[in-house]
Residue, then its C-alpha position, 0 to 999 in steps of 0.5 A: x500500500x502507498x504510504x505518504x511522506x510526514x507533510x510531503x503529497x506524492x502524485x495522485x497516480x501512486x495512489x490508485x492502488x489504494x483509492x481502488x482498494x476504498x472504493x472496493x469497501x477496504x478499510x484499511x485502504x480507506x483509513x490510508x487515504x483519510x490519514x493521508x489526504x485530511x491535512x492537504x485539505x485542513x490546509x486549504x481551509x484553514x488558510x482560506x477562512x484564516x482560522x475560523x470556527x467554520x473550518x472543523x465543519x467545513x474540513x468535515x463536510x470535504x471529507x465526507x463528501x469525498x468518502x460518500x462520492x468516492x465511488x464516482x471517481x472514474x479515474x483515480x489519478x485525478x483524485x487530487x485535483x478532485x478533493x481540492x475542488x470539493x474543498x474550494x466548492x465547500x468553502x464558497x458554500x459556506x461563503x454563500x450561507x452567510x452574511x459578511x456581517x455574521x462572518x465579521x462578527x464569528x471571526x472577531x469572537x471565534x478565530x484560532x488564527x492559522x496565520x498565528x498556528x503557521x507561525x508556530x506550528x512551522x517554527x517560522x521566522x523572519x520574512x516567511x512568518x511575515x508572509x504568514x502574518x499578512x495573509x490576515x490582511x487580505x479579503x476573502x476571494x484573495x485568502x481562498x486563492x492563496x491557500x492554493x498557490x500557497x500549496x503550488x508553491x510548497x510544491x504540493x499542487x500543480x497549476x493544472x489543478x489549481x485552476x481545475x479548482x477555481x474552474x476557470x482556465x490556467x490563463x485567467x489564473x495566472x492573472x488572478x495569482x498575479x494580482x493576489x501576490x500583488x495585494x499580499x506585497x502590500x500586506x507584508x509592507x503593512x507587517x512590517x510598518x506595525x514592527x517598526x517605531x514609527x511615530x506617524x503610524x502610532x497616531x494612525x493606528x491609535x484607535x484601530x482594535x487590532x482587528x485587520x480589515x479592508x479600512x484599515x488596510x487602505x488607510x495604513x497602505x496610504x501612510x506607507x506610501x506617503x511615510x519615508x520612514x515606513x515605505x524606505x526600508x532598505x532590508x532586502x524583500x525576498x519574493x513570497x513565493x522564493x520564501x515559501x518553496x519546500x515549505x511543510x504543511x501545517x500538521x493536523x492539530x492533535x485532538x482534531x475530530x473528523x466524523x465521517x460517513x454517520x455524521x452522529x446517525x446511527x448505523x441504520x440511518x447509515x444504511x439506509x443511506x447506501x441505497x441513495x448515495x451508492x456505497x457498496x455493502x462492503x463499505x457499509x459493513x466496513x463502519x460498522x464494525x467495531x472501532x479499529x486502529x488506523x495507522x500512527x496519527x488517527x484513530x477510527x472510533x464507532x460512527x465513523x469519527x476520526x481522531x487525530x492521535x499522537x503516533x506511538x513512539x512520539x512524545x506526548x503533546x504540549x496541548x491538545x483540544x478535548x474532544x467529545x467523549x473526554x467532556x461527556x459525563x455518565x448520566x447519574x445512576x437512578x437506582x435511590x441510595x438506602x443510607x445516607x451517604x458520609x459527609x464529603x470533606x470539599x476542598x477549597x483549592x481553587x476556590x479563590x482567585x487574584x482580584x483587582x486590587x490598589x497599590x499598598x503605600x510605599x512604605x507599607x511592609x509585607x506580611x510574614x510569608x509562609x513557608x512551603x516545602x520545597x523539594x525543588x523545581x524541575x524546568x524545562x526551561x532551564x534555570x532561567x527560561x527567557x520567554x519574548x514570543x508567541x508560543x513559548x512554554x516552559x513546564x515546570x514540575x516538583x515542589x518550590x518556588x518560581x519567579x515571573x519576572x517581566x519585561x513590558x516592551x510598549x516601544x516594540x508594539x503598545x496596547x491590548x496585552x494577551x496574558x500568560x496561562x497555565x495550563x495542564x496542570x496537575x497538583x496546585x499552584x499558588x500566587x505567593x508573592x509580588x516583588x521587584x521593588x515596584x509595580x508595573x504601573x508605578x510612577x517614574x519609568x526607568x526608560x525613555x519615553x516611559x512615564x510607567x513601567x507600562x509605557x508613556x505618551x511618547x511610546x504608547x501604553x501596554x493595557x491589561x484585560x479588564x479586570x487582570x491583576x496588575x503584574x509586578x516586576x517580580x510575580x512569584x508562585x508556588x508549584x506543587x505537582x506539574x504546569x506548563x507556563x504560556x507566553x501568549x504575546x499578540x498585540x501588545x510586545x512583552x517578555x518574561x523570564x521564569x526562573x525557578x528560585x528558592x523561599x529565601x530569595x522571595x522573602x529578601x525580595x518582598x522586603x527591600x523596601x524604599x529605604x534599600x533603593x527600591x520604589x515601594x516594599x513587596x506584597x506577601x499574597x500567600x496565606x499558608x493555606x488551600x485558600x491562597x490565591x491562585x492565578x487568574x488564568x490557569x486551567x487543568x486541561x489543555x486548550x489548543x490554544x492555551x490564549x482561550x483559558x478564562x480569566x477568572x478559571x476557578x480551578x477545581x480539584 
């Protein structure tokens, strides 16, 4: 049986012996061609919606419509340029059900970013994470198009099926990539405008929510034209489609779930289906059998649902999206209890979490902080984990103390500020202590331009969510069992350095008062107890995207 490349697509017409084998009802066959088709597909999607909520339904609806027409396909070397077109179809459908308002609306709420998850997932830098990012700028007709040519470039599509895909005809393609490219050059020149320091574009910009749209694209294209700082850049500008050539797909995210054939019906709906869809009884008995597995990186489960898995001999992943049988409950048991059942002692951990609150006086000296076990802190950071982007994560596991100490970079990129999480964790973890000889927004910056340590008028200010503790330069906190610590930066510029320490080191912090050099004394947060804060973004579970954890998380035991 053919088997593909990690990323890598061979041509259609190596795989006719196992798209002959599906349509003949082999399961096994069937499970090859899923596994090794659904991210070219989950690629064309997610670039073309940019993320959407819509794309697990729309990747979903491709995949199935391929599996029900798969015994339409006259000619297995074609299959290719045939799930691509089923794709581009799906996408405009799903164009069409919808208002442009309600799709502004979604995506401003729903989006998980695939720009972002290209960056990260790929691990890319410079001009190609610039191209990446810039795909946000564009409308939607451009972004459908360039989740193609994106591919033809990465060498995983040819022309030929490009166009069969748009349907028109390779000529008016050429002429439609042309403009495309055209368009995606200006939305690179807007990326890297926003990275530079540019006084002019920081007014244009100052009440723009970050929300990439077509008027904000014109005005900032405007200013670039016109700005000698913004549009005199001497760096060399690679050609995208030079940056992109060889380039990877993004991997299938682990946790996805792909229900395919029932679509949540039951085995006698699916077989009533066969009669008007025309599978043959060998692909009906095929489903449902019990579940078997497939081959590393998906699992087939009852009803058709494929779930992307971790191959055996991987390590285990950082994060991963639930799915639905992890969150479903047992329905309670109606048989009625006879005896009373025992008091439950219910544990307060998690219970309290950070609230807003003022400064204390300068010269107000900390309480006594209590003393924790300490058995130490094991880092996968290292003894210093210095953090400055987007998907950084260090995992911290043992008994101790650990220091968050920050760096707010408003001169790199003001406003709203996404927070760090912790996520997966397993144990407790509490907010013990703040330090540093000042908050973040103590008068007197120690920098140019800052009139805080949270920016000034002259650079612009870092802003917290509503209702978000406001950091100290030094934030400490007690691990006891394993978390892994996010930096989530996107909008406002910041860095922060983990470091595991010691009680010794905490207590010397929080009391080196005014007197000592310092701004203010420390603040002593831990009361010894269960009930000590925790921090206000922290989850047991592992989000896809560890941004999503709620604020106020109210971990529970």
């Amino acid at each position: 049986m053919t088997r593909v490349r990690e990323g890598t697509y061979v041509d259609g017409r190596q795989w006719r012996t196992t798209i002959a084998a599906a349509q003949a009802g082999d399961r096994q066959a069937l499970d090859e061609l899923v596994k090794g088709w659904l991210p070219l597909v989950y690629n064309i999607v997610g670039r073309a919606l940019n993320g959407h909520a819509d794309v697990d339904d729309v990747v979903q609806e491709t995949m199935l419509r391929a599996v029900d027409n798969l015994g339409s396909l006259r000619d297995p070397d074609s299959f290719r340029s045939w799930l691509v077109a089923i794709a581009m179809r799906q996408i405009r459908d799903r164009a069409r059900r919808r208002t442009s308002e309600s799709l502004a609306e979604d995506a401003a709420r729903d989006a998980a970013d695939f720009a972002e998850l290209t960056v990260l997932r790929l691990q890319l830098e410079g001009q190609r994470r610039e191209v990446a990012e810039a795909v946000r700028w564009l409308d939607d007709e451009d972004r459908q198009l360039l989740s193609l040519w994106w591919l033809e470039v990465a060498g995983e599509l040819t022309r030929r099926e490009l166009a069969s895909a748009l349907g028109i005809s390779r000529q008016h393609t050429a002429v439609r990539v042309q403009r495309m490219k055209a368009r995606l050059e200006t939305a690179r020149g807007i990326v890297r405008a926003l990275d530079s320091s540019c006084g002019e574009l920081r007014e244009v910009t100052a009440r723009w929510d970050g929300q990439p749209d077509s008027v904000w694209r014109k005005r900032l294209a405007r200013h670039i034209r016109d700005c000698r700082q913004c549009s005199g850049r001497h760096e060399k500008v690679v050609p995208a489609e030079r940056l992109l050539v060889g380039l990877a797909l993004v991997p299938v995210p682990v946790g996805f779930t792909l229900s395919l054939v029932f679509g949540g019906k039951t085995a006698v709906a699916a077989t009533t289906a066969a009669t008007t869809v025309g599978w043959s009884a060998k692909i009906v008995g095929a489903f449902t059998k019990p579940a078997v597995a497939m081959t590393a990186g998906a699992t087939m489960v009852a009803g058709g649902a494929y779930v992307v898995t971790q191959p055996p001999d991987s390590p285990p992943p950082r994060v991963a999206a639930p799915t639905a049988a992890s969150t479903t409950r047992p329905s309670p048991s109606p048989t009625p209890t006879l005896t009373p059942s025992p008091t439950r002692r219910v544990s307060l951990y998690g219970t309290v979490v950070d609230a807003v609150d003022q400064a204390p006086d300068p010269n107000a000296r900390p309480a006594e902080l209590p003393r924790r076990p300490e058995s130490g802190i094991t880092s996968t950071g290292g003894p210093r984990a210095v953090m400055q982007h987007r998907g950084n994560n260090v995992t911290l596991s043992g008994q101790g103390y650990v220091l968050v100490r920050w760096q707010i970079s408003p001169h790199d990129r003001p406003g709203g500020l996404v927070m760090p999480t912790w996520t997966g964790l397993r144990g407790k973890v509490f907010h013990v202590a703040s330090g540093g000889g000042r908050r973040m927004d103590d008068a007197g910056g120690t920098r140019p331009g800052y009139a805080t340590g949270m920016g000034g008028p002259d650079v612009g200010f870092t802003v917290l969510p509503e209702g978000t503790q406001q950091m100290w330069q030094n934030e400490y906190f007690y691990v006891d069992g394993t978390v892994t610590f996010n930096v989530n930066e996107r909008g406002a510029s910041y860095g922060v350095a983990l470091i595991p320490t010691d009680w010794e080191t905490v207590n010397k912090d929080i009391n080196t008062g005014p007197d000592q050099g310092a701004i203010r004394y420390g603040l002593t947060r831990d009361n010894g107890k269960d009930t000590a804060p925790v921090p206000q973004y922290v989850t047991r579970s592992r989000p896809a995207d560890p941004a999503t954890v709620p604020q106020m998380s109210q971990v529970r035991t």
